[in-house]
Z-matrix of the N, CA and C atoms (Angstrom, degrees):
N
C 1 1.454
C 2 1.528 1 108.23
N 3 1.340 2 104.02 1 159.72
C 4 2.148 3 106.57 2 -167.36
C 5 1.263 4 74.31 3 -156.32
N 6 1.924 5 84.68 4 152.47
C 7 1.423 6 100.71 5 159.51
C 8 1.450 7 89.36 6 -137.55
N 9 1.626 8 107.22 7 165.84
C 10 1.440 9 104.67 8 -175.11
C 11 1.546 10 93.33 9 -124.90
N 12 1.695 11 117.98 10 139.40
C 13 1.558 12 123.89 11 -172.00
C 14 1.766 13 92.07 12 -131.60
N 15 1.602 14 108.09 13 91.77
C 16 1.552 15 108.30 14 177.14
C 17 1.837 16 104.49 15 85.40
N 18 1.481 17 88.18 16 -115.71
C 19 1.543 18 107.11 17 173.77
C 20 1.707 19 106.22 18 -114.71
N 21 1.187 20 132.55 19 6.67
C 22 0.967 21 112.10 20 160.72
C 23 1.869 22 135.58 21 -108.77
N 24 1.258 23 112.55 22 144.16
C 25 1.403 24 84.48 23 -159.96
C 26 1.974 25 87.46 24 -111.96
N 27 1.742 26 112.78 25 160.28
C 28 0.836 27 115.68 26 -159.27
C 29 1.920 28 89.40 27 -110.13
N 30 1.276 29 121.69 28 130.22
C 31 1.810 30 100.37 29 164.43
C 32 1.480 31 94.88 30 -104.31
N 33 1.280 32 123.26 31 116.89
C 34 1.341 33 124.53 32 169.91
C 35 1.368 34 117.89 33 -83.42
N 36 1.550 35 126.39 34 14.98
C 37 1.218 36 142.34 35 138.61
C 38 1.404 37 114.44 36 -39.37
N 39 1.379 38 107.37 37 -87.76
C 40 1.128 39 129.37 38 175.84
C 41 1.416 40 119.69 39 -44.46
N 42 1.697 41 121.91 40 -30.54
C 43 1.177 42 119.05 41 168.91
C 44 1.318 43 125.69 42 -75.33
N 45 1.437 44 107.70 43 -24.23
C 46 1.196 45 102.19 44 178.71
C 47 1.656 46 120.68 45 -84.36
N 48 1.405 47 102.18 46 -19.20
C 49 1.815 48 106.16 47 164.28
C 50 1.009 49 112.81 48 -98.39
N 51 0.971 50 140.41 49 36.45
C 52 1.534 51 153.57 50 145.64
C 53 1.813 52 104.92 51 -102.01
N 54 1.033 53 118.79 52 -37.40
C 55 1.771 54 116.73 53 167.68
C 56 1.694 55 112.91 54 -74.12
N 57 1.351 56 107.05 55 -38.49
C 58 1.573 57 111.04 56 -177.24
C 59 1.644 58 97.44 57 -62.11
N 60 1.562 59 129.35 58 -47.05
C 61 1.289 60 132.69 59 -158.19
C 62 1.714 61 88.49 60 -66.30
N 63 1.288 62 104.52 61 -48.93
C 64 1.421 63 101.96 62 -157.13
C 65 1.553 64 104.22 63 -58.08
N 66 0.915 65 95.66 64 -17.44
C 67 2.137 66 90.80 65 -167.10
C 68 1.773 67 108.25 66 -91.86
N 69 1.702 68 103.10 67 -36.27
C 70 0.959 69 109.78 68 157.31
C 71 1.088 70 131.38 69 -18.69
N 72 1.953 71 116.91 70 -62.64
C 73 1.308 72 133.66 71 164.43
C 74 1.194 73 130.60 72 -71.60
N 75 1.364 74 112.32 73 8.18
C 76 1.669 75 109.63 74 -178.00
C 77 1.795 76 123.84 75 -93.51
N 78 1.396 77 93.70 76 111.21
C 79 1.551 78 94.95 77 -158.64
C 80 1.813 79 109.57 78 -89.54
N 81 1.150 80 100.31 79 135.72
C 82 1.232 81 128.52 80 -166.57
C 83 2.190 82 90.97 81 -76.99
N 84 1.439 83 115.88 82 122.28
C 85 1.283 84 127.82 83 -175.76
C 86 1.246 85 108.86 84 -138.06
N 87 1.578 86 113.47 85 123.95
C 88 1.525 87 132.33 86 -173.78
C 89 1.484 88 87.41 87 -117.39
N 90 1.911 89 107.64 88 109.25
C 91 1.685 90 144.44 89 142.08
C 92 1.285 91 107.38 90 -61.42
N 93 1.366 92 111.11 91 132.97
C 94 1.055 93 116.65 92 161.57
C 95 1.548 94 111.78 93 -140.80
N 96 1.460 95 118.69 94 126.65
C 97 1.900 96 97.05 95 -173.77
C 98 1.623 97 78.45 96 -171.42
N 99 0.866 98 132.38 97 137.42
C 100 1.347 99 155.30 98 142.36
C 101 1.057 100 122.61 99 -40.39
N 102 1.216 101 124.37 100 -37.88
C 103 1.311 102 126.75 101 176.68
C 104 1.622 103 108.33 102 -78.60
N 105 1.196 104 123.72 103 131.20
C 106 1.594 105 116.27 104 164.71
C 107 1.360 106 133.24 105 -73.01
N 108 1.773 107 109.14 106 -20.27
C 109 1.526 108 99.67 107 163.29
C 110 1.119 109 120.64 108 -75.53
N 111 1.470 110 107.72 109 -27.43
C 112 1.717 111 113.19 110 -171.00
C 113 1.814 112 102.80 111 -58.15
N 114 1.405 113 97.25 112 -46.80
C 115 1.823 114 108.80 113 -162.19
C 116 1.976 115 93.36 114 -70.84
N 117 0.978 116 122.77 115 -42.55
C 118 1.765 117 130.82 116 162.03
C 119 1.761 118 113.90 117 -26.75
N 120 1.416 119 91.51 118 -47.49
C 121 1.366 120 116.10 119 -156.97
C 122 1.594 121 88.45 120 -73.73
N 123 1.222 122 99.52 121 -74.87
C 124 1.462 123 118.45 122 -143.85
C 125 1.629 124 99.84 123 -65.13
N 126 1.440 125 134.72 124 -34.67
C 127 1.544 126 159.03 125 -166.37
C 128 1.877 127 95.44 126 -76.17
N 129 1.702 128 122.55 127 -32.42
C 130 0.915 129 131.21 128 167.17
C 131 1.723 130 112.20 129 -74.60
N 132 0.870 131 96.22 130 -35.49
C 133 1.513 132 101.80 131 -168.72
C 134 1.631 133 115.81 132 -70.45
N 135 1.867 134 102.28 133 -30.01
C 136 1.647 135 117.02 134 -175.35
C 137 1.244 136 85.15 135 -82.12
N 138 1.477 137 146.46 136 -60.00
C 139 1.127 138 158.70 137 -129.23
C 140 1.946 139 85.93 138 -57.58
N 141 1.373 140 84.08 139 -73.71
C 142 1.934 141 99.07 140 -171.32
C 143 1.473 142 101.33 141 -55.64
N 144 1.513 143 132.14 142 -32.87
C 145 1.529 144 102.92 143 163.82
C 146 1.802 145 133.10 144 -78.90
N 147 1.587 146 82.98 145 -9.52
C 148 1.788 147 81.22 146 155.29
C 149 1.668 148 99.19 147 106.34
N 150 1.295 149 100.48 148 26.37
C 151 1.932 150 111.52 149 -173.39
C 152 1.697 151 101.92 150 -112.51
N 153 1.104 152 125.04 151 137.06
C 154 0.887 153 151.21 152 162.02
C 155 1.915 154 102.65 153 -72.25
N 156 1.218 155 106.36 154 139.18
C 157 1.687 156 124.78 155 -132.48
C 158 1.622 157 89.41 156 -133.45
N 159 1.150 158 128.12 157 110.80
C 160 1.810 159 111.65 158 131.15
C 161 1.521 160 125.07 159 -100.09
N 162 1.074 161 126.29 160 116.18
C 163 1.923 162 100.35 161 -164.78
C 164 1.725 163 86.39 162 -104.16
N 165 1.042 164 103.03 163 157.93
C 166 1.611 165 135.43 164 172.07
C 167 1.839 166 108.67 165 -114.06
N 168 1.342 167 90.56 166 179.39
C 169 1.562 168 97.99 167 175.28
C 170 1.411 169 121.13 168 -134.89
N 171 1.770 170 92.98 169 2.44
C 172 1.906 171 90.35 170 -169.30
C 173 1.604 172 89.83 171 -155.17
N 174 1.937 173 114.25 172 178.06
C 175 1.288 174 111.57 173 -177.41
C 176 1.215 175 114.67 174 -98.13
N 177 1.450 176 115.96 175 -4.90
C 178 1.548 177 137.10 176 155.63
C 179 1.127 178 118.93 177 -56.63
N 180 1.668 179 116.52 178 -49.66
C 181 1.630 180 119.80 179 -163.42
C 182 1.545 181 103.61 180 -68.92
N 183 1.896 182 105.40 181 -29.22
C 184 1.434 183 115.27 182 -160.43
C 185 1.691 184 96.77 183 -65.57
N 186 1.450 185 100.83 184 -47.22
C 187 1.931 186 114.74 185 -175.31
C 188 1.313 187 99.00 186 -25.53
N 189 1.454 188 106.01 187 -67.44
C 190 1.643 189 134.45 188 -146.90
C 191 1.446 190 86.97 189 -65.12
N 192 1.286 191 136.70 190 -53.90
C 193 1.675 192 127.04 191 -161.89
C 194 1.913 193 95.33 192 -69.84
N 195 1.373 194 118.12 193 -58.80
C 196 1.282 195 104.46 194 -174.34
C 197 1.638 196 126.07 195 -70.53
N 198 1.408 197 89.29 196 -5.43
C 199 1.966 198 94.17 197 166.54
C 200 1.196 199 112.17 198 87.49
N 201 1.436 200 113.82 199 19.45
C 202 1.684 201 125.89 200 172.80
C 203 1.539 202 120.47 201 -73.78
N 204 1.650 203 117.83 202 -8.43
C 205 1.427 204 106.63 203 -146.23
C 206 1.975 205 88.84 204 -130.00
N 207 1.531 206 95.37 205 32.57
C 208 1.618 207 103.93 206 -176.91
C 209 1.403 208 114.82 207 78.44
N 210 1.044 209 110.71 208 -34.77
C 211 1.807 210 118.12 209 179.00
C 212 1.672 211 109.88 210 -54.82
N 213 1.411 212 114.23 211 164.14
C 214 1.028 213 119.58 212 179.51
C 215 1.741 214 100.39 213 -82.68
N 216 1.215 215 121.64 214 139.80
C 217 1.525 216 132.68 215 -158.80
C 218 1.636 217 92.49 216 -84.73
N 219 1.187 218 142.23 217 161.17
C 220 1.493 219 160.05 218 156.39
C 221 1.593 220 96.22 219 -66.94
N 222 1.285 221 105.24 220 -36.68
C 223 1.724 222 112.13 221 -177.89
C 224 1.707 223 97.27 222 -40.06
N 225 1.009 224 118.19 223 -59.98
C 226 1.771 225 112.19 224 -169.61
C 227 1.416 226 124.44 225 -67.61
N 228 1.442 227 105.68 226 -9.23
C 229 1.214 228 110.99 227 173.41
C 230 1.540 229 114.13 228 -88.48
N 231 1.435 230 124.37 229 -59.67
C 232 1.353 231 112.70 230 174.80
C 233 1.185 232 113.50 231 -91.03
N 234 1.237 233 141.21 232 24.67
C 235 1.648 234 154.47 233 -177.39
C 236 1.301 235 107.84 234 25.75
N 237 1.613 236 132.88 235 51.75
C 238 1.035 237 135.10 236 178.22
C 239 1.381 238 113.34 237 -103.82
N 240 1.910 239 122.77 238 128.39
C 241 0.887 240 125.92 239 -168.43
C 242 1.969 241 96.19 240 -76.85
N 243 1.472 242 123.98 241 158.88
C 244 1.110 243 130.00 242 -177.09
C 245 1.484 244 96.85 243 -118.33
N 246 1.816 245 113.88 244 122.52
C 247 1.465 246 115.27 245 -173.70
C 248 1.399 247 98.75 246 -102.29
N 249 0.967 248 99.38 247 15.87
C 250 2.293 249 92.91 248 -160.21
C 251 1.055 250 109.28 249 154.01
N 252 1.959 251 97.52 250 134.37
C 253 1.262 252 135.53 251 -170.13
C 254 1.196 253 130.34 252 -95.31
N 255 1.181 254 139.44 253 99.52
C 256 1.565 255 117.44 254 -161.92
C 257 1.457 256 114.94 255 -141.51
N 258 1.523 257 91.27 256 89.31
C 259 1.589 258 91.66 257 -174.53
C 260 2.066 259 113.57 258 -123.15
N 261 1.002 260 79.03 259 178.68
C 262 1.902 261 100.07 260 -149.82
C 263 1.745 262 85.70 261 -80.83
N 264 1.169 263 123.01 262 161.66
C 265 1.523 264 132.10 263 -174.57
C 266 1.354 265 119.74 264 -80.59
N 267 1.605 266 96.47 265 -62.44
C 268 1.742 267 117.50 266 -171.10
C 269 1.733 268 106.55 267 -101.48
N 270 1.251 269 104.58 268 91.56
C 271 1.224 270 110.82 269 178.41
C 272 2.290 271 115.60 270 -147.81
N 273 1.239 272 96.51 271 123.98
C 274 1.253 273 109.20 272 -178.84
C 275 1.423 274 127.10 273 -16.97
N 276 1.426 275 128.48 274 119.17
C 277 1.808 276 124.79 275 168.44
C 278 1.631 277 100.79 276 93.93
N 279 1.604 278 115.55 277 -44.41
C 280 1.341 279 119.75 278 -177.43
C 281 1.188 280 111.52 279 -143.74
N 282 1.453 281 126.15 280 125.83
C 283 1.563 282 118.66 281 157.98
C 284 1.469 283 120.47 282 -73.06
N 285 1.267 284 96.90 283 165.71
C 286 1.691 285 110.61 284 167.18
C 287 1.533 286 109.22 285 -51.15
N 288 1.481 287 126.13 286 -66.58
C 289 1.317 288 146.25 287 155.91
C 290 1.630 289 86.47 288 -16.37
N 291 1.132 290 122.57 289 -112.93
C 292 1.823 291 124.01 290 -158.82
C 293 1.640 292 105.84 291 -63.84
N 294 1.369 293 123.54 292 20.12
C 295 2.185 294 124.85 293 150.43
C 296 1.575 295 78.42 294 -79.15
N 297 1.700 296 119.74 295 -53.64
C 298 0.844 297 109.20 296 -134.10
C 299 1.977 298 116.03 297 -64.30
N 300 1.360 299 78.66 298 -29.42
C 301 2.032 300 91.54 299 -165.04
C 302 2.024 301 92.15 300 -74.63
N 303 1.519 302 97.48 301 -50.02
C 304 1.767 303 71.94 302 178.51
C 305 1.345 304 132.35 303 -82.97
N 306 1.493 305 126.75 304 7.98
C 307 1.489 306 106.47 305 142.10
C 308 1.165 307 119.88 306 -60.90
N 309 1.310 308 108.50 307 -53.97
C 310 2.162 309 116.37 308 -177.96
C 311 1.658 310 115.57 309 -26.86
N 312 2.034 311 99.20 310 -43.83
C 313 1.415 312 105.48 311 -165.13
C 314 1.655 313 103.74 312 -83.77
N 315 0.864 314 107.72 313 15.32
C 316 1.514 315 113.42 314 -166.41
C 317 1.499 316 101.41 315 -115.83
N 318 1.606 317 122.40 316 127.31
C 319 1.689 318 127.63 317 -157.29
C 320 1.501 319 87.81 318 -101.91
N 321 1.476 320 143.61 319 3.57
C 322 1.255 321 123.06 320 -133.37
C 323 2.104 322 63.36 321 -131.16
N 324 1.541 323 137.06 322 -62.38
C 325 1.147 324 133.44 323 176.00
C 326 1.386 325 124.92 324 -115.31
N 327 1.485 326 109.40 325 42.48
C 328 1.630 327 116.67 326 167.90
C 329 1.405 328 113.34 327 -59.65
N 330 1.656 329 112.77 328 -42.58
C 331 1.360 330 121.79 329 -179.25
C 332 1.636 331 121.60 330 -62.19
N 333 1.268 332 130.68 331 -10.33
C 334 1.271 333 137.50 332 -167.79
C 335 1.578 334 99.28 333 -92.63
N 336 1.207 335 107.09 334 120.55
C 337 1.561 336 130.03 335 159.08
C 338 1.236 337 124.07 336 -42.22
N 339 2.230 338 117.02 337 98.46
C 340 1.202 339 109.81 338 178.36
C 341 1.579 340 97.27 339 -98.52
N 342 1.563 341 110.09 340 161.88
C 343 0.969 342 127.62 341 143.20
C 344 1.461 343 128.51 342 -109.86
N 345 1.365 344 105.13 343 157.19
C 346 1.769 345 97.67 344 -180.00
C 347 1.491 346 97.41 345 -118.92
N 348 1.364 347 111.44 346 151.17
C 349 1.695 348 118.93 347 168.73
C 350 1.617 349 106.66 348 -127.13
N 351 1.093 350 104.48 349 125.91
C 352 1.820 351 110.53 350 170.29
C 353 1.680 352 102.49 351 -127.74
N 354 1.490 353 117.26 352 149.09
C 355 1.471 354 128.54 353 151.88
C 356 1.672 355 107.32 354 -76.33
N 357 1.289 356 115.19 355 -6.67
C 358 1.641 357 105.22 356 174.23
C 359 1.432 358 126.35 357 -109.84
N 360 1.027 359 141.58 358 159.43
C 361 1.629 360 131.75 359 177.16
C 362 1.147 361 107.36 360 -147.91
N 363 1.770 362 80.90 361 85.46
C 364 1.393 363 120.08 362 -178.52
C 365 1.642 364 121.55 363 -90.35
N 366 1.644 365 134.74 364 55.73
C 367 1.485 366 136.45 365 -138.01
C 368 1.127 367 109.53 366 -33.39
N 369 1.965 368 123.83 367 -47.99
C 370 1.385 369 109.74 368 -148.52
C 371 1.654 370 92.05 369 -76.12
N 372 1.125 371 113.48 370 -33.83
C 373 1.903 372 103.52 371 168.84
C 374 1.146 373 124.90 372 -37.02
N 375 1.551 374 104.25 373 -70.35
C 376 1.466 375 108.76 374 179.56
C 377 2.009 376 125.20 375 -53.35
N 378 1.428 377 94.54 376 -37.96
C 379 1.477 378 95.54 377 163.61
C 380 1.496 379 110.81 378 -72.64
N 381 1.094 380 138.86 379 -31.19
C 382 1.863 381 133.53 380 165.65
C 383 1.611 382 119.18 381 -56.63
N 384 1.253 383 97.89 382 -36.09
C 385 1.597 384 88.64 383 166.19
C 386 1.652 385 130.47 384 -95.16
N 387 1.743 386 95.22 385 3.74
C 388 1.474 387 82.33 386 -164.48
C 389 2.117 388 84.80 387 -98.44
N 390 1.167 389 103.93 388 -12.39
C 391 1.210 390 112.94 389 -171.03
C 392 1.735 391 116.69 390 -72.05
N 393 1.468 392 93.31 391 -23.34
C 394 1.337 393 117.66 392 178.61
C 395 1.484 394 127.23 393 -95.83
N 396 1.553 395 101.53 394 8.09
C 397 1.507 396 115.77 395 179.24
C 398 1.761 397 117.07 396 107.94
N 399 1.506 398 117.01 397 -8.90
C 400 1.216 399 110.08 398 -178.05
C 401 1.557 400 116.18 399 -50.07
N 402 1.786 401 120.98 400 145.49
C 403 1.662 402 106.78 401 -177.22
C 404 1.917 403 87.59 402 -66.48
N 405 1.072 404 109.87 403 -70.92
C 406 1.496 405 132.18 404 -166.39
C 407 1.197 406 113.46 405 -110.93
N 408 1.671 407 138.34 406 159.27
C 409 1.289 408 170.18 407 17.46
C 410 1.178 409 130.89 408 78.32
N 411 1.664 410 145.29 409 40.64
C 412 1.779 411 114.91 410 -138.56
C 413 1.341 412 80.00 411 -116.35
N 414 1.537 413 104.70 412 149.33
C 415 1.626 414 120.25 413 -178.61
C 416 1.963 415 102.00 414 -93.73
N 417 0.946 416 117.44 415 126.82
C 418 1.805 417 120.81 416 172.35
C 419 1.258 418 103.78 417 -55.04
N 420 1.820 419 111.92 418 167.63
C 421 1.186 420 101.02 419 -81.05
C 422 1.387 421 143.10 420 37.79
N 423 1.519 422 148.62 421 86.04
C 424 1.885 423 112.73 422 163.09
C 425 1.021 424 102.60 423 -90.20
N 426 1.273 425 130.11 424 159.46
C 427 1.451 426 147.88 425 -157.33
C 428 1.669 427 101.23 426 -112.53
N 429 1.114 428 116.95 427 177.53
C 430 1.703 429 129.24 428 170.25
C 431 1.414 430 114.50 429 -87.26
N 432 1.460 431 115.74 430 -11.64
C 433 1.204 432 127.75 431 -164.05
C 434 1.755 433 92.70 432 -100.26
N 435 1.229 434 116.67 433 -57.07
C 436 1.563 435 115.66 434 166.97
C 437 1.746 436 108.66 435 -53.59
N 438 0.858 437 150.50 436 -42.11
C 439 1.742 438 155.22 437 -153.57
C 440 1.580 439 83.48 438 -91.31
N 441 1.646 440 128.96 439 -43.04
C 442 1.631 441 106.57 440 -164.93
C 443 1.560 442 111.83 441 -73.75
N 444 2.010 443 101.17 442 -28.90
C 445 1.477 444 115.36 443 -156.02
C 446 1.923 445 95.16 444 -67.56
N 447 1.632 446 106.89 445 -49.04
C 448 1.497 447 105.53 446 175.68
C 449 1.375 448 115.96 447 -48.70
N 450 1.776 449 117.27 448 -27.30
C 451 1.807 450 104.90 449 -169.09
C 452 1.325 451 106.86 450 -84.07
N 453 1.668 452 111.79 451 -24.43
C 454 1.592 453 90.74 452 173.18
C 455 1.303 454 113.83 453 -101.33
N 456 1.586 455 133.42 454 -8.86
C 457 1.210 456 130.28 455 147.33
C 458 1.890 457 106.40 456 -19.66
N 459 1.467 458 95.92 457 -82.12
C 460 1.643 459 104.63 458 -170.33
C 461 1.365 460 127.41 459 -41.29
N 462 2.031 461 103.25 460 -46.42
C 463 1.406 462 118.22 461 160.38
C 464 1.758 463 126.24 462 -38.74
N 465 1.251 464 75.08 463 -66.51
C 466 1.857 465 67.07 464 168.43
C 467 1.520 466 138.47 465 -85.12
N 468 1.311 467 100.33 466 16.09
C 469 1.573 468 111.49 467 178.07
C 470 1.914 469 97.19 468 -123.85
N 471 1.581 470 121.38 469 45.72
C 472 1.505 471 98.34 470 -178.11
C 473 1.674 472 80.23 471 -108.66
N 474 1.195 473 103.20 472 143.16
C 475 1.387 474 114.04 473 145.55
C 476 1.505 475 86.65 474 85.02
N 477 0.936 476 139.83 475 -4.51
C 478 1.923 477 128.02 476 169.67
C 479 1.540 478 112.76 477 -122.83
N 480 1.739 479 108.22 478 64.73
C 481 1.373 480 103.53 479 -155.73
C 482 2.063 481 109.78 480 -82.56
N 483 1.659 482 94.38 481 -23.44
C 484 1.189 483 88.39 482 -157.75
C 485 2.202 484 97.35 483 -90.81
N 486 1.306 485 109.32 484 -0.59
C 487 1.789 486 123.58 485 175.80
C 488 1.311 487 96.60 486 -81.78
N 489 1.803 488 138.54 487 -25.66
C 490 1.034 489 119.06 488 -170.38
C 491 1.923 490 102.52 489 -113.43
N 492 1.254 491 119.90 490 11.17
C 493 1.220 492 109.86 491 175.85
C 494 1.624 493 124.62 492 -73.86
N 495 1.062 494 125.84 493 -27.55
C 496 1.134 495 121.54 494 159.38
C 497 1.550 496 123.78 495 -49.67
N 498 1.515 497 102.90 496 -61.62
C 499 1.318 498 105.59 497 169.15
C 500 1.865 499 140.21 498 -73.49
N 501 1.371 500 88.23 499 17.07
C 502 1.339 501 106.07 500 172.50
C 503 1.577 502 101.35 501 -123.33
N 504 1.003 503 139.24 502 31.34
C 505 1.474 504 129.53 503 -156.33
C 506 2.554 505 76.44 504 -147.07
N 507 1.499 506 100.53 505 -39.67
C 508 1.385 507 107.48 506 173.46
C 509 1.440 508 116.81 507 -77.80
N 510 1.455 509 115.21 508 -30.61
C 511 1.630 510 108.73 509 171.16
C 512 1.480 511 99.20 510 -83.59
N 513 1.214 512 146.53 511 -13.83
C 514 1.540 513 137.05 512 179.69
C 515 1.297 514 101.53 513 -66.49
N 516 1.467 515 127.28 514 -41.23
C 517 1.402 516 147.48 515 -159.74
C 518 1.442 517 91.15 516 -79.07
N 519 1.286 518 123.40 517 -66.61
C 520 1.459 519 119.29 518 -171.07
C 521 1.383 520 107.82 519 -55.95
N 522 1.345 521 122.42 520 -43.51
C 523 1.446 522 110.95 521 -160.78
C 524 1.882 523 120.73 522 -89.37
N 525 1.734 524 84.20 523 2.88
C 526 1.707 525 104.82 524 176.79
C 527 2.052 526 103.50 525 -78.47
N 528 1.273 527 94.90 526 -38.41
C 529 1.319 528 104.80 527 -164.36
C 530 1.818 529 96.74 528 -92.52
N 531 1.175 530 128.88 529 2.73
C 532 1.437 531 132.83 530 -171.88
C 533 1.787 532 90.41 531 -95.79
N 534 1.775 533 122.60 532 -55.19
C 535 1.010 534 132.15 533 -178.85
C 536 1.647 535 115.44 534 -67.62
N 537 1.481 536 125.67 535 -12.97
C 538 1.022 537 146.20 536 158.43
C 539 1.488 538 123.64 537 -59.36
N 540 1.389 539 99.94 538 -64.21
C 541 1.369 540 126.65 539 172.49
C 542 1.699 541 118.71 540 -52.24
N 543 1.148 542 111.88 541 -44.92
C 544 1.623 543 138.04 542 -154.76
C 545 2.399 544 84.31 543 -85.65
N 546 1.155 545 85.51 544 -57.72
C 547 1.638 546 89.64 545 -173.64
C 548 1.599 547 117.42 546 -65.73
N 549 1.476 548 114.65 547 -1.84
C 550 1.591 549 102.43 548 177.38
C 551 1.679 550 100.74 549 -95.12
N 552 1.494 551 86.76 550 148.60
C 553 1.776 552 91.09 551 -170.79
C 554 1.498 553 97.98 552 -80.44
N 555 1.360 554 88.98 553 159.99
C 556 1.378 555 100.30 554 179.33
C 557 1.292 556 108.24 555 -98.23
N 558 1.602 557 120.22 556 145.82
C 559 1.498 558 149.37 557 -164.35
C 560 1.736 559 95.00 558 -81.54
N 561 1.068 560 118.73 559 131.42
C 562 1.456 561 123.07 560 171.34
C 563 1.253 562 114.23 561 -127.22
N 564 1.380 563 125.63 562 158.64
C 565 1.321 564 136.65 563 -169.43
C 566 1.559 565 103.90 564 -55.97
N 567 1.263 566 123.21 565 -51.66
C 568 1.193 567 139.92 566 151.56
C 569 1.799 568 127.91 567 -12.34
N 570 1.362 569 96.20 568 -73.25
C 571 1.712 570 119.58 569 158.51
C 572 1.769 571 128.85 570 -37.39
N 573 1.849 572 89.40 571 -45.00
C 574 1.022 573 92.52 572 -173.41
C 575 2.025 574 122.85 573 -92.26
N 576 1.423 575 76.44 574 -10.21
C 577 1.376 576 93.99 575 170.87
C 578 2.073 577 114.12 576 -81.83
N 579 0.832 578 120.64 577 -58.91
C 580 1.295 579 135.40 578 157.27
C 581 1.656 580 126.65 579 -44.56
N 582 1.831 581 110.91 580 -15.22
C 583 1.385 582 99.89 581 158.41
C 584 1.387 583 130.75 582 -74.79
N 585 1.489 584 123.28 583 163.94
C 586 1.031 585 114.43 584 174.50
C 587 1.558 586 120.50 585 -78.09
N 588 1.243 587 102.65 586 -7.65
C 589 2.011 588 106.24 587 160.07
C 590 1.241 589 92.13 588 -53.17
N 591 1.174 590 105.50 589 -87.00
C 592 1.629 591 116.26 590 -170.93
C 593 1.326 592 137.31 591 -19.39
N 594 1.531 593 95.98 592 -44.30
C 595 1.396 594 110.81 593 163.28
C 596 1.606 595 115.76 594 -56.69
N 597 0.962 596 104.41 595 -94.88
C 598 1.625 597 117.53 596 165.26
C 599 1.699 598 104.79 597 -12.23
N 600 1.317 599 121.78 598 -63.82
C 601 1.167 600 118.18 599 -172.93
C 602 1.988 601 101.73 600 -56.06
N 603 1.199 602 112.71 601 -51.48
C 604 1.350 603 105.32 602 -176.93
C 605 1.638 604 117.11 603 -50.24
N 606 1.591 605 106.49 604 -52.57
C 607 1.499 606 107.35 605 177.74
C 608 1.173 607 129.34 606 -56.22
N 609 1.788 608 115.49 607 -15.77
C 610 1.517 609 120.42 608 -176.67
C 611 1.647 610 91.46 609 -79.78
N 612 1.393 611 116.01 610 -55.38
C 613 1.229 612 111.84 611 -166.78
C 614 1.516 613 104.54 612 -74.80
N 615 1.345 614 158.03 613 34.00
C 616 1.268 615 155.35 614 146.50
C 617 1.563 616 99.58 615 -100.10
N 618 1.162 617 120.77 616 -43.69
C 619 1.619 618 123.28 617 173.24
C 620 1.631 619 97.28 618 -69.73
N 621 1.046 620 160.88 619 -9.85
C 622 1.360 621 139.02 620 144.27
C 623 1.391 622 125.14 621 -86.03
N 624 1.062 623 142.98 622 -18.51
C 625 1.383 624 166.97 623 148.71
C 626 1.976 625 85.64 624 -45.46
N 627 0.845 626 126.15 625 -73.49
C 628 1.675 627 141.17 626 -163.20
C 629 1.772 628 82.01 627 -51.31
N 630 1.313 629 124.72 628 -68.80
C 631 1.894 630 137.77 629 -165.06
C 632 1.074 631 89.84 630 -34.59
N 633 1.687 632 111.09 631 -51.06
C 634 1.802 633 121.60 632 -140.61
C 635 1.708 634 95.80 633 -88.85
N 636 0.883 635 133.66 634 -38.42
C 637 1.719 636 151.47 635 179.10
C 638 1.735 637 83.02 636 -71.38
């Protein structure tokens, strides 16, 4: 069916499978952060990539919605599948780290995509959770640019979980050695002058300069 407005014509065919696709893609994201600006923040941030949001405030409240903590889950009430996890590290009664291990231990949502968020970059952490199944790592601040990279991260990994495990087992690796990389200080002209190599190296070469004089 068409309607024509002037010179433009509308196919409301097409509009309407272009809205079905769109919803199609709208991924359902369980916040979790204690903090309320952070969860403000971050609930804004899914919003503009076009995800549908439950935020929480604790790693308990999160249990209780996915139905881990014996309780009847919220899951049955709005029957919303949960594509992704994204909770904050250092937070009261429960860390991110132990949300993180009991979804993992759980056969019913091992498969659901956590993320962890910390304001610190703290390695042996970040290597404990990524070691422990985290998808990703995000340092605070998160940006819009991190919230879009996770929606199509997830997008293109729904439903082909066991074709993309390798290659998610290789970006864990890369992004261990990126947070690795990023944390060694850098050597300055300064540094290198002030080691005791350096030193030594200078005094040998002033004691030959002295032979040669």
């Amino acid at each position: 069916m068409r309607c024509r407005f002037g010179d433009t014509e509308t196919h409301f065919g097409v509009l309407v499978l272009i809205q079905v696709m769109g919803m199609a893609q709208e991924l359902h994201v369980l916040a979790v952060d204690d903090s309320l600006v952070d969860r403000k923040v971050i609930e804004r941030l899914l919003k503009i990539s076009c995800c549908k949001v439950t935020a929480v405030e604790s790693g308990r409240r999160a249990l209780q919605y996915l139905g881990l903590d014996g309780e009847k889950s919220s899951m049955g009430i709005d029957g919303l599948k949960v594509n992704l996890i994204l909770t904050d590290y250092s937070m009261p009664g429960m860390t991110g780290y132990e949300l993180l291990k009991k979804i993992k231990e759980s056969s019913a949502l091992s498969k659901i995509p956590v993320v962890i968020m910390s304001s610190e970059k703290i390695l042996p952490r970040i290597d404990r959770c990524l070691e422990e199944g985290a998808e990703e790592f995000l340092l605070k601040p998160v940006k819009l640019s991190d919230v879009k990279r996770l929606r199509d991260f997830i997008l293109r990994g729904e439903g082909d979980d066991d074709k993309l495990t390798d290659k998610k087992i290789k970006e864990a690796c890369s992004r261990k050695r990126k947070f690795q990389d990023d944390s060694t200080t850098q050597v300055t002209a300064h540094d290198i002058e002030s080691s005791p190599e350096s030193s030594a190296s200078s005094e040998s070469q002033q004691q030959k300069q002295s032979k040669i004089g």
